[in-house]
C-alpha positions in Angstrom: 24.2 1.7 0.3 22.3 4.7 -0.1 21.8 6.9 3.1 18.1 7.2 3.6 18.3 10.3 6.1 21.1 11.9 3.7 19.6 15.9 3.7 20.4 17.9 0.4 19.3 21.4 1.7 16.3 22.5 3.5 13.2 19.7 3.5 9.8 20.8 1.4 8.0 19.6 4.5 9.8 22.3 7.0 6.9 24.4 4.9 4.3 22.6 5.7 1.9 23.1 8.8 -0.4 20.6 7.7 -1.7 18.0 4.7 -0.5 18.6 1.0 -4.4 20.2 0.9 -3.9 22.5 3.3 -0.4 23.7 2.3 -2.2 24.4 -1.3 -4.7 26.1 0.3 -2.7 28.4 1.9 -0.7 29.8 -1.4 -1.8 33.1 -2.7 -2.9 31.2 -5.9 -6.4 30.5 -3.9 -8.9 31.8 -2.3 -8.3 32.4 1.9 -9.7 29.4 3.8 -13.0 30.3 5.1 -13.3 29.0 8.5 -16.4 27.3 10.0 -17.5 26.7 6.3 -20.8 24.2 6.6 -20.3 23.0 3.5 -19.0 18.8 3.1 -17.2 16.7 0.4 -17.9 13.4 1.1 -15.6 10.3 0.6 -16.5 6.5 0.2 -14.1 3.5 2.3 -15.2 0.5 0.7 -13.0 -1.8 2.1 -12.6 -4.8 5.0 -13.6 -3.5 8.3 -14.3 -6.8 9.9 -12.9 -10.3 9.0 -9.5 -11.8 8.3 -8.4 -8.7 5.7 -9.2 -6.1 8.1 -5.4 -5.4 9.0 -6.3 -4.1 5.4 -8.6 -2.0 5.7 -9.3 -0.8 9.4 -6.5 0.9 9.9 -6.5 3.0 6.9 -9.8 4.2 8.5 -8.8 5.4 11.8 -5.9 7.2 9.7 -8.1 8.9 7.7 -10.1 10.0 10.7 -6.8 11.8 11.5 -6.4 13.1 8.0 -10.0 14.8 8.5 -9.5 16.1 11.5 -6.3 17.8 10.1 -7.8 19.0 7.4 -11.1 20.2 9.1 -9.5 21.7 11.8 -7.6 23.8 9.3 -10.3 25.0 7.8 -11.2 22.5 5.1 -10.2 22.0 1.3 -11.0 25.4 -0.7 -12.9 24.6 -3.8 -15.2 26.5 -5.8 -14.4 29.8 -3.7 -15.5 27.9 -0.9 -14.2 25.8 1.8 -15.7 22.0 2.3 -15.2 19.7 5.4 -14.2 16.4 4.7 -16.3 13.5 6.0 -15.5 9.6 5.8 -18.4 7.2 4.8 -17.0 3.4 5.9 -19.0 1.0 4.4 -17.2 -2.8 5.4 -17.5 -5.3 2.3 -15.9 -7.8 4.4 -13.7 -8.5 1.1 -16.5 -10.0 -0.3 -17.3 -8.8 -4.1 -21.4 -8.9 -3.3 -21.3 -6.8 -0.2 -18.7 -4.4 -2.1 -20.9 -4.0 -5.0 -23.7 -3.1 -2.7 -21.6 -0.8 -0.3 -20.2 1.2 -3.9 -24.2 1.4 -4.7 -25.1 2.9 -1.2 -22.0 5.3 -1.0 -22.6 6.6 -4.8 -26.4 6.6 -5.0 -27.3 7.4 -1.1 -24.6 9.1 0.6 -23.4 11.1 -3.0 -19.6 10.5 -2.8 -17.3 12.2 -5.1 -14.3 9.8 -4.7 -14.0 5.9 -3.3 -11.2 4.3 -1.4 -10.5 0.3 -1.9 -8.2 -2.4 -0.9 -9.1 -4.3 -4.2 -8.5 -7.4 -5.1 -11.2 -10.4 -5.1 -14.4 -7.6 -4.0 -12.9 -5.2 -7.1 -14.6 -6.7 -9.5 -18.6 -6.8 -7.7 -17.6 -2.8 -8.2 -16.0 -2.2 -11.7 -19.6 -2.3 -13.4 -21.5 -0.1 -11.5 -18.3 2.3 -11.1 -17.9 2.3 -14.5 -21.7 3.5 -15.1 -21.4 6.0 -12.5 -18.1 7.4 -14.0 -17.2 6.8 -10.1 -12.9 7.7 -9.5 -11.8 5.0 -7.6 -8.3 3.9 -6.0 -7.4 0.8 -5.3 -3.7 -0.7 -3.1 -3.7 -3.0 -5.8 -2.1 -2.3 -9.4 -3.0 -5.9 -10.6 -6.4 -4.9 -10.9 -5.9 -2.3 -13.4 -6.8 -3.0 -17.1 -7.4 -0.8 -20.5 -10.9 -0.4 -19.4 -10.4 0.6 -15.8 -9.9 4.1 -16.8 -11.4 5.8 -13.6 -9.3 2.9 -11.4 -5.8 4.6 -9.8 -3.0 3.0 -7.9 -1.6 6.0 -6.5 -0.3 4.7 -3.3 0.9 1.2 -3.2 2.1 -0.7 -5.7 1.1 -3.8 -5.0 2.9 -6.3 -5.6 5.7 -4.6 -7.8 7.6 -3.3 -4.8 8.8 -6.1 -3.4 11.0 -6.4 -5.6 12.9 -4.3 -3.6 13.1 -6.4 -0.8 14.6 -9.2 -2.7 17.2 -7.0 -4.0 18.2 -5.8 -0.8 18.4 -8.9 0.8 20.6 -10.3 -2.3 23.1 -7.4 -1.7 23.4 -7.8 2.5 22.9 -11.4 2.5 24.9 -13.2 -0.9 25.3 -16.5 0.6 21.5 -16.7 0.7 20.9 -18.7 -2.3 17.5 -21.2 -1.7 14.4 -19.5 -1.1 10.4 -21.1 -0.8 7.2 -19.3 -1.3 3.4 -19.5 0.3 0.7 -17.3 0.0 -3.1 -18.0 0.5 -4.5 -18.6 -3.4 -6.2 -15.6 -4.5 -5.9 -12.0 -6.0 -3.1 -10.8 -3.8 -1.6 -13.9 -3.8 -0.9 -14.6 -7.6 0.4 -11.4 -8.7 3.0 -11.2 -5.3 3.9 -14.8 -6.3 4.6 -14.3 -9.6 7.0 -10.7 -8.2 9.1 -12.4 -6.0 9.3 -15.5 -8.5 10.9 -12.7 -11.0 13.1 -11.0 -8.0 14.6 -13.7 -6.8 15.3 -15.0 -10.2 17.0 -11.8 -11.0 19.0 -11.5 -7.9 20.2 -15.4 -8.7 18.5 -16.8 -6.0 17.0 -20.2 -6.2 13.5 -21.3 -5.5 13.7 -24.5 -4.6 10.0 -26.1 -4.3 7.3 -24.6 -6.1 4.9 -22.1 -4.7 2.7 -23.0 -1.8 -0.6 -21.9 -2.7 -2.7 -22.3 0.5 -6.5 -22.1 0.7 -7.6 -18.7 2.3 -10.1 -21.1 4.8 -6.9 -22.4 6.3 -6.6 -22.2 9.7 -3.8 -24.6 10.9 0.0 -24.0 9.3 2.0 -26.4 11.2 1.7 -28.8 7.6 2.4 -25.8 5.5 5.5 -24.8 7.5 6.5 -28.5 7.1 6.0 -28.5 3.8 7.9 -25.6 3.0 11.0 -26.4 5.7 11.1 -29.8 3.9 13.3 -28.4 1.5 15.8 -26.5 3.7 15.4 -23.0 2.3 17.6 -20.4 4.0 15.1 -18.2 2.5 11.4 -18.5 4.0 8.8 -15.6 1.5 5.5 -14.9 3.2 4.6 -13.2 0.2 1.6 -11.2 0.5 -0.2 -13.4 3.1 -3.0 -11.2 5.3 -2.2 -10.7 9.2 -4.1 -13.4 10.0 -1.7 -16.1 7.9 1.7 -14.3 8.9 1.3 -14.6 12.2 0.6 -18.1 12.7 3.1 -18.8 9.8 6.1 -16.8 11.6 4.9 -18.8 15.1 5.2 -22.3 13.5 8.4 -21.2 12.1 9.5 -20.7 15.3 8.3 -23.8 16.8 9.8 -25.7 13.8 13.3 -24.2 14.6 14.1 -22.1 11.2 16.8 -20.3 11.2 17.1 -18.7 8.2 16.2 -15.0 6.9 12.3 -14.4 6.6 11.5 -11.8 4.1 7.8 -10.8 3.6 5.6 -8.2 1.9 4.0 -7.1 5.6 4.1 -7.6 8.7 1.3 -5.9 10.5 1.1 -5.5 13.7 4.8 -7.2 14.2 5.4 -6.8 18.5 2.5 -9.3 18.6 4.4 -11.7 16.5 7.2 -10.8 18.7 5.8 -11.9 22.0 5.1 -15.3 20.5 8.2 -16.2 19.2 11.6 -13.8 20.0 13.3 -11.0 19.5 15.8 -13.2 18.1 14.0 -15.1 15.9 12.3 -11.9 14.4 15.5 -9.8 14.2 16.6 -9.5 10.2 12.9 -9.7 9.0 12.8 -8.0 6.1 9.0 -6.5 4.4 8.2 -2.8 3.2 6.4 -1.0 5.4 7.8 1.3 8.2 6.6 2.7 11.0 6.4 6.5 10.4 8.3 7.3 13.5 11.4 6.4 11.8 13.4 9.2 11.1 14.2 8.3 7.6 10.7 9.2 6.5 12.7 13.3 7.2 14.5 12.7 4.1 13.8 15.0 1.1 12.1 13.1 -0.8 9.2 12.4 0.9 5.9 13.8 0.4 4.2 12.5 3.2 3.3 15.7 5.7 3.9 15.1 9.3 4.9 11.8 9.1 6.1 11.5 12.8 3.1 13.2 14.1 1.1 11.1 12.3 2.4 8.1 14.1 2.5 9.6 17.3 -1.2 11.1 16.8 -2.2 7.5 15.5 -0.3 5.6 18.5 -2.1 7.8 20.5 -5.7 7.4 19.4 -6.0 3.4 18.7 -2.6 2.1 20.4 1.2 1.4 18.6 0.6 -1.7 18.5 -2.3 -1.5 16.2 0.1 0.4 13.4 0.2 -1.8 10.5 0.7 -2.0 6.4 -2.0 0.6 5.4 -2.4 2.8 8.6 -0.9 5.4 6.3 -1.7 4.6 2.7 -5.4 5.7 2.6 -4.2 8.8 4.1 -1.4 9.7 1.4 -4.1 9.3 -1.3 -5.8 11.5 0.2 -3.5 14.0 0.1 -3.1 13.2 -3.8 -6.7 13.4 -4.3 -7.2 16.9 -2.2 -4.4 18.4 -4.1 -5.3 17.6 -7.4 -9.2 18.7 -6.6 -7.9 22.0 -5.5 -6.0 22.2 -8.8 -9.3 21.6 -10.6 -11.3 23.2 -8.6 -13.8 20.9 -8.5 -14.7 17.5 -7.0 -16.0 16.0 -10.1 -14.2 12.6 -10.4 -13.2 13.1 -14.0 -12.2 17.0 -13.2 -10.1 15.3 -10.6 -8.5 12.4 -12.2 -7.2 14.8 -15.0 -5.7 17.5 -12.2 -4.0 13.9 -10.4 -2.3 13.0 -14.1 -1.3 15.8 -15.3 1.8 16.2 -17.0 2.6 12.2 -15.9 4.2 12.8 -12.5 2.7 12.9 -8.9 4.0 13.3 -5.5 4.2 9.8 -4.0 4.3 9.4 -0.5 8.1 8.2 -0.8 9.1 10.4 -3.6 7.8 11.9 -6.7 6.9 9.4 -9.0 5.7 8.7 -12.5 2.1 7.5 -13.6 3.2 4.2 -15.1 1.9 0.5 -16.3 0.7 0.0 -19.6 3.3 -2.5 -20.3 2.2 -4.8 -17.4 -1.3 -3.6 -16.9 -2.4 -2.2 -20.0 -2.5 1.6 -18.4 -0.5 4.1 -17.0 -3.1 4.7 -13.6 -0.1 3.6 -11.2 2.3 5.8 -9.4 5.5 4.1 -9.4 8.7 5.5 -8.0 10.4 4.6 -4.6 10.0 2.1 -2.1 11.4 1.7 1.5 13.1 -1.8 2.7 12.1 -2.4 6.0 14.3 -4.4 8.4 13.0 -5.6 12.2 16.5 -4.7 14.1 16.3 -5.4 18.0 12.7 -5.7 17.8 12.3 -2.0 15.8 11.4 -1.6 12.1 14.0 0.3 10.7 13.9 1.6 7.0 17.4 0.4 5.8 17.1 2.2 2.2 14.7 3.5 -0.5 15.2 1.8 -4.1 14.0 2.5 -7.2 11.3 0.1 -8.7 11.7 1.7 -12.3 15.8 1.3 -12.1 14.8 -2.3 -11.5 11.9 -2.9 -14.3 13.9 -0.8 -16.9 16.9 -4.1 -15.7 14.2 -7.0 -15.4 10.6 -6.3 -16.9 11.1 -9.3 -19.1 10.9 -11.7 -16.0 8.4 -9.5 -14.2 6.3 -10.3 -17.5 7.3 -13.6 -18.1 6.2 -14.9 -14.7 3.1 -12.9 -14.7 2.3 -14.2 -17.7 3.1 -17.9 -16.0 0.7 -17.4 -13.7 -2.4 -15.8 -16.0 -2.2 -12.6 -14.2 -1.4 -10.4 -17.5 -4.7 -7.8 -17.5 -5.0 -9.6 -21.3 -5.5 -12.9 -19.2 -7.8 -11.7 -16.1 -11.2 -12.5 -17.1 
């Protein structure tokens, strides 16, 4: 197994005092910051603020609050020969494609952003028009909505739901005699596309799925029949796939109740010590998803691009509370980073000018590792950022980021099943209508 805090010389990050921005601001290649610049760049969150996706979208917020407050008290991003403050305009769609169409309307035509965040998913689509018209540069967390056509759409942060293969693999290769596996997930745009992932992983690692998926509808609210359903078949392997906070929880808690004692292996699991306190340490020790909290001193390793990362956490627990940590805390945040960087490079905020700084010669720094702008083979364009991924373990109640694997080592092994099963499931971008 790979050792994730392995050093190979001095870190990239010992050089930074800030964000990526600021570090590029800093080299004699551009112009000194200019400090108390009034000048603003302004930057649309369309996303879930409120409802049962929020554990989505909230907390990539409050990070980016953080993020501009970095930034700003630095001095700004330099641009133009002068510097600009960076200001977040939330705008809660309340992942409802209507309300996200008009949010992308107020944020482009009112408040004159030059860049919008998004979960994705079911509210991309109410967007994709008018963003499209307005040559608007969007990001989304989720690769699956990329198509031909979605030029100005970028995944450069998660890559949704491709990663979890990762997971899979690592529990194959810790835990062989784990051979019989089930699957639920609510039945929508995050659910197809994770289903159809872990349907390929666990068919490459030789791992059985022994019922068919569980599709659940996203209005349920009692799981004690789904846990039934899926414990009727005495998996030793139970996969939340990518079900929201709101599903996990109650999930994990009548898994509990219904006495599993297998290995639970899940794309997130947000806001964990709550799920802790209603089952057990016990039950929740070996829990296996990909997202770590950035306290953990693997995120030191070379490879990573994120800046700070254990500040970040530590600023972050401080602000809204530890407990409130979750999936996307930090992903908003990191494309930031991307997206300051590559405007700095262009020298303007344009979103075209930006875009082409962000792809240039194919590569980008990823959070977790430099990466490659990848995907026309599964989404019909290369506007993903695919490299490593972390494998996150609960261990004595702790996350703990047991390794970082490579997503292209395993779709250069398996893309034929990745594609087969995606293809099952009509989530091809040639199928998405």
């Amino acid at each position: 197994m790979n050792n994730p805090t392995r050093k190979r010389g001095m870190h990239r990050r010992d050089f930074l005092s800030s964000t990526a921005a600021i570090t590029l601001m800093a080299t004699t290649s551009w112009p000194k910051v200019v400090f108390g610049a009034e000048e603003t760049v302004k930057i649309g969150f369309l996303a879930p603020l409120t409802g049962p996706v929020s554990a989505w979208g909230k907390p990539g917020l409050d990070g980016c609050q953080i993020w501009a407050d970095w930034v700003n008290q630095a001095g700004g991003i330099m641009v133009g020969g002068q510097s600009h403050k960076v200001e977040f305009i939330g705008y809660d769609n309340e992942y409802d494609a209507g309300k996200a169409r008009t949010g992308a309307a107020k944020l482009i035509k009112e408040d004159g952003v030059k860049f919008i965040m998004m979960l994705g998913g079911d509210t991309w689509p109410g967007v994709q028009p008018l963003a499209a018209n307005e040559n608007m540069l969007v990001s989304t967390l989720l690769p699956s909505d990329l198509t031909p056509e979605t030029d100005m759409l970028i995944a450069p942060c998660e890559v949704h739901p491709i990663y979890n293969v990762t997971g899979v693999q690592w529990l194959a290769e810790n835990y062989p005699d784990k051979k019989r596996a089930v699957i639920c997930a609510q039945d929508d745009a995050l659910g197809k596309p994770s289903v159809a992932t872990y349907l390929a992983a666990f068919e490459a690692a030789g791992i059985e799925v022994v019922d068919e998926p569980l599709f659940f509808d996203p209005a349920t609210t009692d799981f004690a029949p789904v846990m039934t359903r899926l414990l009727s078949s005495d998996p030793d392997i139970l996969c939340l796939d990518t079900s929201y906070a709101d599903y996990v929880h109650p999930l994990c808690e009548q898994a509990f109740q219904q006495d599993f004692k297998g290995t639970i292996i899940s794309c997130t699991a947000d806001f964990y010590p709550k799920i802790i306190e209603k089952t057990s340490k016990e039950f929740m020790e070996g829990f296996i998803f990909q997202f770590p909290d950035f306290d953990d001193p693997a995120l030191n390793a070379d490879q990573v691009n994120f800046p700070r990362p254990n500040e970040f956490y530590a600023e972050y627990a401080n602000r809204y509370g530890e407990a409130e940590w979750g999936a996307v805390s930090w992903e908003y945040a990191s494309i930031m980073d991307l997206w300051a960087d590559a405007a700095i490079k262009a020298d303007s905020f344009e979103p075209a000018d930006v875009l082409t700084a962000m792809k240039d010669g194919g590569t980008g720094k990823h959070a977790f590792g430099d990466a490659d702008w990848w995907g026309e083979e599964l989404f019909g364009i290369n506007n993903a950022l695919v490299g490593d991924w972390p494998v996150v373990v609960i261990e004595d109640g702790k996350a703990v980021i047991k390794e970082y694997k490579s997503i292209p080592a395993w779709w250069a092994q398996h893309k034929d099943l990745l594609i087969k099963h995606f293809t099952d499931l009509g989530q091809m971008w040639n199928q998405r209508g």
